[in-house]
C-alpha positions in Angstrom: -36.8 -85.5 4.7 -34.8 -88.2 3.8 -32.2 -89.8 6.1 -28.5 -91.1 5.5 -28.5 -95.0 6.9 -25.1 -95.3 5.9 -23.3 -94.2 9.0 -22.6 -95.2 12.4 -24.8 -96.1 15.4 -25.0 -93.9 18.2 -22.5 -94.6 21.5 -24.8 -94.2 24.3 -23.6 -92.6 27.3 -24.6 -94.9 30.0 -25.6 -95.4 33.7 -22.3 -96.8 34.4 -20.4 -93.7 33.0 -22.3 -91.4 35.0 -21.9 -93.4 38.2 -18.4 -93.6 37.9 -17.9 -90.0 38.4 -18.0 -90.5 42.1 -14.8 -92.4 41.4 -12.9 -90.2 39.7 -12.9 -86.8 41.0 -11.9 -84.2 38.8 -10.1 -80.4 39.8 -13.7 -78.1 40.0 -13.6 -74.9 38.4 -12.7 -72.4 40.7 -15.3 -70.6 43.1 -16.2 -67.2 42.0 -15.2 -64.1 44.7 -17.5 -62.2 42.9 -19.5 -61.2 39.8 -17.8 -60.0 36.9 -18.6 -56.6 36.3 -19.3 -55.3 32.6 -20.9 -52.2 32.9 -21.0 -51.5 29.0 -24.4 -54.1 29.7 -26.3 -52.5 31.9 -29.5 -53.4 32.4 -28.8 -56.6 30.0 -28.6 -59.9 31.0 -26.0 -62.2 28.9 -25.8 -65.8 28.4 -24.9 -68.3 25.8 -22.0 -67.2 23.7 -20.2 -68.0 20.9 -17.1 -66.8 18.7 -17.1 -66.1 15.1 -14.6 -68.4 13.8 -13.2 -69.3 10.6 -13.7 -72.6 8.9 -11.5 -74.6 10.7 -12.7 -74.0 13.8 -10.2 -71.0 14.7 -11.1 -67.8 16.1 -11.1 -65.3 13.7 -9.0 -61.9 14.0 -10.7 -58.4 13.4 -7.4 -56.1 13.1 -6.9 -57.6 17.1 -10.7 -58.0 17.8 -12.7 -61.0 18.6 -16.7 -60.7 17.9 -18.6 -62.8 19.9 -22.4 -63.3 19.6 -24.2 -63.5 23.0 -27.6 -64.2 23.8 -29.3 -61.1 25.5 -32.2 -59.9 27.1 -33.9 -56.9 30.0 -32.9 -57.7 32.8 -36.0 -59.1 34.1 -37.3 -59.5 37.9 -37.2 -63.3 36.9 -34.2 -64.1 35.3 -35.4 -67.2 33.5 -37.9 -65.3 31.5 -35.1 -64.5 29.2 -35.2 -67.2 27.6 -38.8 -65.8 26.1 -37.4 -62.6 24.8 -33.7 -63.4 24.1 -31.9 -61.5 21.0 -28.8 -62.5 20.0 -26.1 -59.9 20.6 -22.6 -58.6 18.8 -20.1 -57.8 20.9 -16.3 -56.6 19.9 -13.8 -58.1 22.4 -9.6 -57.0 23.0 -8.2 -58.1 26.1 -10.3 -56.6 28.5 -12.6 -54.3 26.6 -15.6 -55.3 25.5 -17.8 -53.0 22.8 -21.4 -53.3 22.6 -22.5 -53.5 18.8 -26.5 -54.0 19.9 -28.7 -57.0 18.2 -27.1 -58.7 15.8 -30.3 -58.8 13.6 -32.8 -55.9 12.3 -35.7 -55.9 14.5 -38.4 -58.1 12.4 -35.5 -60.3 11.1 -35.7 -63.8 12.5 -39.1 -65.9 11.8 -39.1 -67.1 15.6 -40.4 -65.1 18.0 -36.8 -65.1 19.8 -33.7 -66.3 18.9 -31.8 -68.8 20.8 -28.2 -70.3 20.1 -25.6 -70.9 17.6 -22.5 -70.3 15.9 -20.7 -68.7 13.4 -18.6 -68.9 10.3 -16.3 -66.0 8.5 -14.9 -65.9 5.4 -12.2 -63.1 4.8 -11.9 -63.3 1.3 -15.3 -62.5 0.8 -15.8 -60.5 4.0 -18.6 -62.0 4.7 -20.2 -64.1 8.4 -22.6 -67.1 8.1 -24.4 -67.3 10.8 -26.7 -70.6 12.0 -29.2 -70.2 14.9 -32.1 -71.1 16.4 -35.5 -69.5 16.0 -38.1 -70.3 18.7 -41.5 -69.8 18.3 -43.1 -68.1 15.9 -42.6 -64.3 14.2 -46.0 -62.7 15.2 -47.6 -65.2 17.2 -49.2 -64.0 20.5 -48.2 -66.6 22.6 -44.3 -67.7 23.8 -44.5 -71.7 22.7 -41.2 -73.9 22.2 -41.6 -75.0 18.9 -37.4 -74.8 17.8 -36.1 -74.4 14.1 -32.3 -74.1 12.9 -32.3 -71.3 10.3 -28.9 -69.5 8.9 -28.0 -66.1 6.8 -25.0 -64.5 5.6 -24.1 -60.7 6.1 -20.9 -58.3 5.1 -19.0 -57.1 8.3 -18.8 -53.2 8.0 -16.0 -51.8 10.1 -16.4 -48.5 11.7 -14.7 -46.2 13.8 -15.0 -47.8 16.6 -17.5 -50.8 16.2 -17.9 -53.3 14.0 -21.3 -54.4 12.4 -22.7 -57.5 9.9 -24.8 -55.8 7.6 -26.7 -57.1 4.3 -28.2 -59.7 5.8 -29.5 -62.5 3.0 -32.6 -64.0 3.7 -33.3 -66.6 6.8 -32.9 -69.9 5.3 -33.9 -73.1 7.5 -31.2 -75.2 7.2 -33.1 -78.5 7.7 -36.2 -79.9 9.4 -36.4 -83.1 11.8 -37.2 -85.9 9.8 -40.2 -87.0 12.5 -38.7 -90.5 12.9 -34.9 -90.6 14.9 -35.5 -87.0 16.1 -38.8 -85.2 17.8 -40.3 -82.8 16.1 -39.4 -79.7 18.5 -43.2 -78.0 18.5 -44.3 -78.1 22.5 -46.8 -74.9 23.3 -46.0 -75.2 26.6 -43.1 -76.7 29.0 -41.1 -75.9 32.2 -37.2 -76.0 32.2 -35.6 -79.2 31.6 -38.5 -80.5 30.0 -38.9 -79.7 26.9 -37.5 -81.4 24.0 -34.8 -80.1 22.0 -33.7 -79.6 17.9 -31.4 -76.4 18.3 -28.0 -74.3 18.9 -26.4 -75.4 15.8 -22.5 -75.8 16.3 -20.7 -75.6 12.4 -17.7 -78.1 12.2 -15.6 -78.7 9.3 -14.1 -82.3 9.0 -10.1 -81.9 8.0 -10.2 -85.1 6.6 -12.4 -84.4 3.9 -13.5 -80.6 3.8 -17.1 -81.4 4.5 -19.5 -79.4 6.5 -21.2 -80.5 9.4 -23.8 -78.7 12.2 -24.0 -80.5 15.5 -27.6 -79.8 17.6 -29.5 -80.7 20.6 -32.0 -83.4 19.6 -34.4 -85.6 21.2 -34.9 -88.8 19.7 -38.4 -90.3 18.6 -37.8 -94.1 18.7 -38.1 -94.7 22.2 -40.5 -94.9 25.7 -38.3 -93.3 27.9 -39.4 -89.9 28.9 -35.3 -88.5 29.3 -34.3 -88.4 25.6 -31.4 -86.6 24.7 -29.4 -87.1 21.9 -26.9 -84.9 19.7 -27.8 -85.1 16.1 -25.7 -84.0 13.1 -26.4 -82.9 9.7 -24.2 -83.0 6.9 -23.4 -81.1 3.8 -20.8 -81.6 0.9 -19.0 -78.8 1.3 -20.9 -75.6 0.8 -22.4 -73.6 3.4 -25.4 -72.8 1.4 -25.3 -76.6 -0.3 -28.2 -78.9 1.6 -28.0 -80.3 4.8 -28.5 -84.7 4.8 -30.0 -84.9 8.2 -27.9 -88.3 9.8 -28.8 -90.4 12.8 -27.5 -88.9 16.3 -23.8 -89.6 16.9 -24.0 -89.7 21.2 -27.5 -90.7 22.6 -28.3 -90.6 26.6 -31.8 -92.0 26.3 -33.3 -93.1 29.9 -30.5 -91.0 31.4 -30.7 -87.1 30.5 -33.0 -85.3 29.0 -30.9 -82.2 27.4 -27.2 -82.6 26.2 -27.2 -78.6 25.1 -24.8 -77.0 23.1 -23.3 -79.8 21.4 -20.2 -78.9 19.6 -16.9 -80.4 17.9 -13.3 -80.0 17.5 -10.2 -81.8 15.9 -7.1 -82.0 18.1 -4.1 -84.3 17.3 -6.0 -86.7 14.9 -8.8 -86.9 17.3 -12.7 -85.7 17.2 -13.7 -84.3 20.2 -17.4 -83.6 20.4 -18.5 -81.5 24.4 -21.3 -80.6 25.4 -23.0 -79.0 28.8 -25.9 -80.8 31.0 -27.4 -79.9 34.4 -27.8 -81.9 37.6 -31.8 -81.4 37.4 -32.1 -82.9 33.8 -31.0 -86.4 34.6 -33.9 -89.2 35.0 -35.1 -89.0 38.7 -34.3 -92.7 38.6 -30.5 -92.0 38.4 -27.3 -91.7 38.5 -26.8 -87.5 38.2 -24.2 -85.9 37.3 -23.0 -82.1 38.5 -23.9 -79.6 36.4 -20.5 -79.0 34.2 -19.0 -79.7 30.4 -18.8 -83.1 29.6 -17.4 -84.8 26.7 -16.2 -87.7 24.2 -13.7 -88.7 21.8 -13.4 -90.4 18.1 -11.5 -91.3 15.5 -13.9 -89.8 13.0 -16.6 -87.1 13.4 -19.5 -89.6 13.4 -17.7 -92.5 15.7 -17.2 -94.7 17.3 -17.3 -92.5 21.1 -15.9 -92.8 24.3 -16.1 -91.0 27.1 -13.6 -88.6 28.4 -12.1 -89.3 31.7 -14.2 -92.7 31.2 -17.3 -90.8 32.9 -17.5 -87.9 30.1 -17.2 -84.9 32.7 -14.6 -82.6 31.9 -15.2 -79.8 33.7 -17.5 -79.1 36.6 -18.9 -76.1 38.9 -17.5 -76.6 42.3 -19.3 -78.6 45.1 -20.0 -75.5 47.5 -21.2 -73.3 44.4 -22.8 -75.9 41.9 -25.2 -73.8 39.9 -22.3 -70.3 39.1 -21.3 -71.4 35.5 -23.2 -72.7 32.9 -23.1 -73.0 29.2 -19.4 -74.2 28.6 -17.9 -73.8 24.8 -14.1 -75.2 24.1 -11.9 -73.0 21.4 -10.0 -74.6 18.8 -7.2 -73.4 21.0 -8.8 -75.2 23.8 -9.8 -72.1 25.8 -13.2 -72.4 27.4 -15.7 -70.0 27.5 -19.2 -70.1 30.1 -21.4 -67.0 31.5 -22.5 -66.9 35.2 -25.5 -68.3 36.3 -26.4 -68.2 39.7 -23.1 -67.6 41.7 -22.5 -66.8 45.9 -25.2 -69.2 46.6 -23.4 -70.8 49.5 -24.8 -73.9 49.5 -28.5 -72.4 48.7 -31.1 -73.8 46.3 -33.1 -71.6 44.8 -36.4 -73.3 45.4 -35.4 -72.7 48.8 -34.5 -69.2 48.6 -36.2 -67.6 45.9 -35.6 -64.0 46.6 -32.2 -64.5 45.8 -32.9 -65.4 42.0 -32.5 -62.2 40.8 -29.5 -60.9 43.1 -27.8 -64.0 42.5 -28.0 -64.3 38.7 -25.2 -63.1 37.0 -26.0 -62.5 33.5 -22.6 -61.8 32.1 -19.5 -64.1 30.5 -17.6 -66.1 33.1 -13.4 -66.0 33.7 -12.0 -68.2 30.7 -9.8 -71.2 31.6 -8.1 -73.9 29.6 -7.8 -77.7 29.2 -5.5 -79.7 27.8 -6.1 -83.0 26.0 -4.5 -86.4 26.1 -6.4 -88.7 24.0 -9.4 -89.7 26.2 -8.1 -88.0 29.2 -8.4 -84.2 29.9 -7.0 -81.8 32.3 -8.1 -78.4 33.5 -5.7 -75.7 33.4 -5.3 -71.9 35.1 -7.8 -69.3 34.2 -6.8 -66.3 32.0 
């Protein structure tokens, strides 16, 4: 594949940035008194989640519903085997009830062997969701590898009497392939977590300035010797949904100091790009600095730079000290509402390493309490929960 030159350089996050978190202390999300119960799920564990959303990056409004698309799986005695049979789930959301829809796909549907991450665009005049994901692995191979391709489809939202589904899907369409040369070719048959190297969980944005269409990724870059290699790449297309994708060089790059900046995603707030993401403490280089496991963060006057980190370290949001490993997975609203699911929450101070019997008691499987920020330019703020 071919790959646009014409753009910016990446802004590197940097050593310094990370360092000067210390520095600057920022309000920690709340500690969780408990797990959130959603007893429509039983027996389900639920991560990653995402809103369907209309073009310009607001939620979209089904007669006073909100469908959400959640990564699923058995609740397993391990909880991070999930990530080897996850299905991507519907769910209808008002207030407090939530409506299980089931898989989001027919069984048979995606050509990976799970599906992992996303987002998703509606279109009311036409009724119809586009949906862009990640497959991993392969349909029908006998093995669980990490190979990771973005694929999307369109469906029909059917509204029942008390559900809603997305039905007619067209067929999976990969929406672009790493070019081999700024970005890794995601294909590793084997891995632990935090290690392996990313092209995934396509986030759609729409640039007001122009109307075009652009998916943000995970990405690990090619061009280097460092082993921590994290970058978030972008793709580009003229307009279209279904119009083809220009693969362009990363926008932020943290080369030598993380090695997964996950769940990249953008929004435009008073004639500003902001572009989050969410890292962990245990994927920063050993050789340091690391940063808490939390949201992080930069701003732009356009979509593909120049950055600048938020807060001037990049972190947002962060889990608190005495609980550092409850939330994960953070995604901010056009409205600036941010959504997470609980990881592994009432630890106490506890690692799991050092405590593994609490891995399954303690994981929490379900969406987290919402909060808000507010944003200033390059300066943010977290506000109450909801």
């Amino acid at each position: 594949m071919n790959i646009a030159t014409s753009v910016s350089t990446p802004t590197f996050w940097l050593p310094s940035d990370v360092e000067a978190i210390a520095d600057n202390p920022l309000p920690e999300i709340p500690v969780l008194r408990g797990r959130p119960a959603f007893p429509q799920f039983a027996g389900l564990d639920l991560w990653d989640m995402w809103p369907v959303q209309l073009r310009g990056g607001e939620t979209a409004d089904f007669d006073g519903w909100i469908l959400w698309m959640i990564l699923s799986a058995p609740s397993l005695p391990d909880p991070i085997d999930r990530h080897g049979v996850a299905r991507i789930r519907l769910v209808m959301q008002r207030g407090d009830e939530w409506r299980d829809c089931g898989n989001l796909f027919p069984d048979g549907f995606c050509p990976g062997k799970r599906e992992w991450a996303g987002s998703a665009m509606y279109d009311p005049r036409a009724g119809q969701v586009t949906v862009f994901w990640t497959a991993a692995g392969r349909r029908g191979d006998d093995h669980i590898s990490f190979e990771q391709r973005m694929f999307q489809s369109s469906g029909r939202v059917q509204f029942g009497d008390d559900h809603i589904s997305i039905t007619g899907w067209s067929a999976p369409v990969e929406s672009f392939t790493s070019d081999d040369d700024y970005y890794v070719v995601a294909n590793q048959q084997a891995g632990a977590p935090g290690q392996i190297k990313g092209f995934r969980d396509p986030a759609y944005f729409q640039d007001p300035a122009d109307g075009r269409s652009y998916l943000l990724f995970t990405g690990s870059l090619k061009k280097t010797e460092h082993s921590h290699n994290a970058v978030i790449g972008i793709a580009r297309s003229p307009g279209g949904l279904d119009e083809e994708w220009m693969l362009l060089p990363p926008i932020i790059s943290a080369v030598g100091l993380n090695n997964e900046l996950e769940r990249p995603h953008a929004l435009y707030h008073n004639d500003s790009y902001y572009v989050f993401w969410s890292t962990q403490t245990f994927v920063f280089s050993s050789r340091g600095p690391n940063g808490p496991n939390g949201l992080y963060g930069m701003v732009a006057p356009s979509i593909l730079g120049p950055y600048r980190p938020l807060n001037g370290t990049g972190l947002v949001a962060a889990n608190p000290a005495a609980e550092p490993y409850q939330c994960y997975s953070w995604l901010v609203m056009a409205d600036l509402t941010v959504a997470s699911f609980v990881d592994y929450w009432g630890m106490k101070g506890g690692r799991l390493d050092q405590h593994p019997q609490r891995v399954r008691s303690h994981f929490g499987g379900v969406p987290a309490p919402l909060f808000q920020i507010k944003l200033d330019g390059d300066r943010t703020e977290m506000l109450g929960g909801l």
